[in-house]
N, C-alpha and C positions, 0 to 999 in steps of 0.2 A: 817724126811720127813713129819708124821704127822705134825707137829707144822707149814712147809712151807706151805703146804697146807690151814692151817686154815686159815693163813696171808693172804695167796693169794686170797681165799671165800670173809673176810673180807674186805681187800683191794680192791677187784670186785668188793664189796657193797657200799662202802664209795664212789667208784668212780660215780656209777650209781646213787646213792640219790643225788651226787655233780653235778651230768649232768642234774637230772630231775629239782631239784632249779635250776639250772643255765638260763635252758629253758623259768621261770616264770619269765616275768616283773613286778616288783612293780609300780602300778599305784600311782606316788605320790598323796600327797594332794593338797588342791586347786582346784583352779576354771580353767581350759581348755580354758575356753570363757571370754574379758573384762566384757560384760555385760551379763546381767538375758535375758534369754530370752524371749518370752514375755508368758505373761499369760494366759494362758484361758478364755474365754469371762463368762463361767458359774463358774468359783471361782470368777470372779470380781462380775458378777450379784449377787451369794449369799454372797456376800461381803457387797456389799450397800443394800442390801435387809434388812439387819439388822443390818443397821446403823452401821455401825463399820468399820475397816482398818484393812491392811493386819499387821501394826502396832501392833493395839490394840492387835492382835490377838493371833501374837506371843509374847506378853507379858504376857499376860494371861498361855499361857502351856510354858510358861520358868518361870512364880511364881510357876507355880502347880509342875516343874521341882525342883525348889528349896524349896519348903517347905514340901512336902508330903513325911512324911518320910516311909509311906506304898508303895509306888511308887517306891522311894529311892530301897529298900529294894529288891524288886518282879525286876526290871530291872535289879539289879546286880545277882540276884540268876538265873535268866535267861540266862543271857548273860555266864553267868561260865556254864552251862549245857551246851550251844549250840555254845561252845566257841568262844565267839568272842567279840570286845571292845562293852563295853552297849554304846556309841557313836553310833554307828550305830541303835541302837532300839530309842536313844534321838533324834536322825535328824529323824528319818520317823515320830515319834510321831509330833515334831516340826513344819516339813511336811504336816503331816496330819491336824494338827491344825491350822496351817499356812492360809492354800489355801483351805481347806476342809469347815469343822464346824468348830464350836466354841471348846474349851475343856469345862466341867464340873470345878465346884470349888473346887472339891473332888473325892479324887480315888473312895471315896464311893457311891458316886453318883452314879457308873457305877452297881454296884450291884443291885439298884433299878431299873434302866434299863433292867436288864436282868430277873429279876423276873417277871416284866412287861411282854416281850414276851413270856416269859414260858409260859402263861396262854392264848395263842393263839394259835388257830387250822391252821393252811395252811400246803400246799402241794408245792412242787420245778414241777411243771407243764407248757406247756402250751396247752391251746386252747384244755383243762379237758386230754389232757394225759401228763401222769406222765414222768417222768424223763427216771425213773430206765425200765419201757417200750419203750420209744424211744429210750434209747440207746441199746434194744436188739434186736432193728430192723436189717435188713442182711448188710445195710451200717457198721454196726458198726465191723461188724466181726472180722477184724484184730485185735481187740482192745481186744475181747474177752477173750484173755489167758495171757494179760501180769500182769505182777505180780506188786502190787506197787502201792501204792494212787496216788503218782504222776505222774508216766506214763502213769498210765491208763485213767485218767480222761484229762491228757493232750492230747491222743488219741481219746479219746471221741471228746474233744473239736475241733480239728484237724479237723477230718471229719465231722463237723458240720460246720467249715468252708468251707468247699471243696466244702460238697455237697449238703448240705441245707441252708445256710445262701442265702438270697435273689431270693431264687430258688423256683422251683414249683416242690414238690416230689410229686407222687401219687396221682397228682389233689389237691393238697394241696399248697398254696403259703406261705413259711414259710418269717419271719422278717430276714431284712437286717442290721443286729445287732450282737452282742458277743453274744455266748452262755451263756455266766453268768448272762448277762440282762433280755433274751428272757425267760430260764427257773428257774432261781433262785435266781429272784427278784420280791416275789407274790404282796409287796404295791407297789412299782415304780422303772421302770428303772432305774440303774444309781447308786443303793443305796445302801451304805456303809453303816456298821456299829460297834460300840462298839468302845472303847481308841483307836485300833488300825485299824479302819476304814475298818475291812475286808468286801470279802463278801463272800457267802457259797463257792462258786467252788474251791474261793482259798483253804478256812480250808478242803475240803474235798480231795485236793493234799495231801496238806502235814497233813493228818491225821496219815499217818503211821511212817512218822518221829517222829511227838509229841507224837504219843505213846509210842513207842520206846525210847523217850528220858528224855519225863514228865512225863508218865505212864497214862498219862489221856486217856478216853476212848476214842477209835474210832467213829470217827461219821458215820452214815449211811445217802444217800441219800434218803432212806424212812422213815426217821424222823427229819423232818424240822426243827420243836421245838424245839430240843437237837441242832441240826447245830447252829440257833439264840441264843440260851441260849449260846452255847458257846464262839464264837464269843462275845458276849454283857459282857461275866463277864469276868472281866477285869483278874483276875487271868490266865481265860486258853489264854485269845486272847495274854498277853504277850509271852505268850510259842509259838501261830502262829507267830506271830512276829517274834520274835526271829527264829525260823525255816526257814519263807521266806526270810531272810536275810542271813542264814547258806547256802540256800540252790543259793540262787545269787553269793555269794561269792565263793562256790565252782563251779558253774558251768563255771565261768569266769575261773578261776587256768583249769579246765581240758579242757573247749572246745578253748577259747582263748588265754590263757598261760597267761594270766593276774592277778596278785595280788592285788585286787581291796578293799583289808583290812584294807588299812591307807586312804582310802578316802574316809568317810560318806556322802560327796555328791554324789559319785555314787552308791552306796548299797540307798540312799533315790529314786534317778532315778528310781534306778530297782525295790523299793520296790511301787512304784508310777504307773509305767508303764505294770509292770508284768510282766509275761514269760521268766523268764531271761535269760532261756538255749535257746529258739530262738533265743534270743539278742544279748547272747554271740557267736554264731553260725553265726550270720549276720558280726559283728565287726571283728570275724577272717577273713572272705572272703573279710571286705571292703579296709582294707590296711592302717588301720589306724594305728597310734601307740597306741593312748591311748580313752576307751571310753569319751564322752562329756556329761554333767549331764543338766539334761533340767529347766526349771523356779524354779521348786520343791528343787530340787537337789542342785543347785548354791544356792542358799539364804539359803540350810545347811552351805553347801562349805566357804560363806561367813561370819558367825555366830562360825563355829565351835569356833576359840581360845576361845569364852564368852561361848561358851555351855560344853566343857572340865573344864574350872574353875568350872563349876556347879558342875558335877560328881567329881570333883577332893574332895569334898569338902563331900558329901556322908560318 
């Protein structure tokens, strides 16, 4: 009787792990859409700004792809921590470099970068108040007790949309802009940075996954410094990297039932666009079958079989 019993436990298990995969779509690979869609008017503008193509550009971070054997090295060790194909860290880099900035000619380069901002005093403020005070204002309250870098600061941001973005709190007319631009971009809106084009609000989501999984320290919103330092040095910003894309990836499988694993042009999308657990939230309710990956995205989509022989070659 013991022994039917285990079978049966068993066999209850087998069946319910076979019902939960069965639930998950594989989003194949490829492109969803014939054509790119169209570009942004400020990737094309700082495109010809500096004389170059979107061409040029991606050639440049597909040698740095192919000869950097420091690179090599740091994306595969990343990608096995935060399991998932380094394909998906090569298209956002690609991405990034693509339609972004330029890449540097050396992984090393980016180290001198980041010692550069270390030696900078700023604060994540705006209009002289600090961050970590505006958000302990009574709007924030709800936000108060949740647990988690990413939840919370995604709560943060939440109600900043809701209830200060474009609004007039307390005799105060606050910008009609992302929270990440308005308080946590003190040289200029808009501004990425480091190999992996972050910028703070993201690293400070997913601080407590990369802790947890790199061991690298937590960052704090009341030391800017260490947020840029991080970000800029190309060792921990691969560990964000890799994290924001773990963390795309899974939220697709649990809020849309989507397996979104074999296709680096939509982990570059979401790595491009942000917020993926909104995203994926939206795509369940829209009745679609498969997400669609935006200008970013497709021209991975389109590139991958040449970017696979890269890494194959690693």
């Amino acid at each position: 009787m013991r022994i039917i019993l285990i079978f049966a436990a068993l066999f209850s298990l087998l069946a319910t792990q076979y019902s939960v995969a069965k639930s998950v779509r594989e989003v194949p690979s490829g492109n969803r859409l014939s054509r790119q869609p169209a570009i942004p008017s400020g990737s094309k503008n700082r495109t010809v700004a500096k004389k170059t193509s979107f061409d040029r550009k991606y050639e440049k971070i597909k040698k740095l792809l192919e000869k950097d054997r420091n690179l090599q090295n740091r994306i595969k060790r990343v990608s096995k921590a935060y399991k998932i194909d380094p394909i998906h860290i090569v298209g956002a880099l690609v991405g990034e470099h693509t339609f972004n900035v330029d890449v540097y000619d050396t992984f090393q380069s980016y180290y001198v970068k980041a010692i550069a901002y270390a030696t900078n005093n700023f604060t994540f403020e705006y209009d002289g108040e600090k961050v970590m005070d505006f958000v302990n204002r009574e709007e924030f309250a709800k936000c108060k007790d949740i647990k988690g870098s990413y939840a919370l600061w995604s709560c943060r941001e939440n109600v900043w949309q809701k209830k200060f973005r474009g609004k007039k709190v307390d005799g105060k007319r606050y910008p009609k802009d992302r929270f990440s631009a308005v308080f946590f971009q003190p040289f200029f809106a808009g501004q990425t940075f480091g190999l992996g084009q972050l910028n703070p609000l993201t690293a400070l989501k997913l601080t407590d996954k990369v802790s947890s999984v790199s061991r690298h320290k937590k960052l704090n919103a009341n030391k800017a410094k260490d947020v840029y330092k991080t970000i800029m040095d190309p060792n921990t910003t691969l560990s964000y990297m890799a994290a924001l894309i773990r963390v795309s990836i899974d939220a697709y499988k649990k809020k849309a039932k989507l397996d979104i694993s074999k296709n680096p042009g939509i982990t570059a999308t979401l790595y491009n666009l942000g917020n993926p657990e909104a995203r994926a939230v939206r795509h369940a309710r829209s009745g679609r079958r498969y997400p669609r990956e935006n200008y970013y995205g497709w021209f991975v989509n389109k590139h991958e079989k040449e970017l696979r022989e890269i890494v194959k070659k690693w």
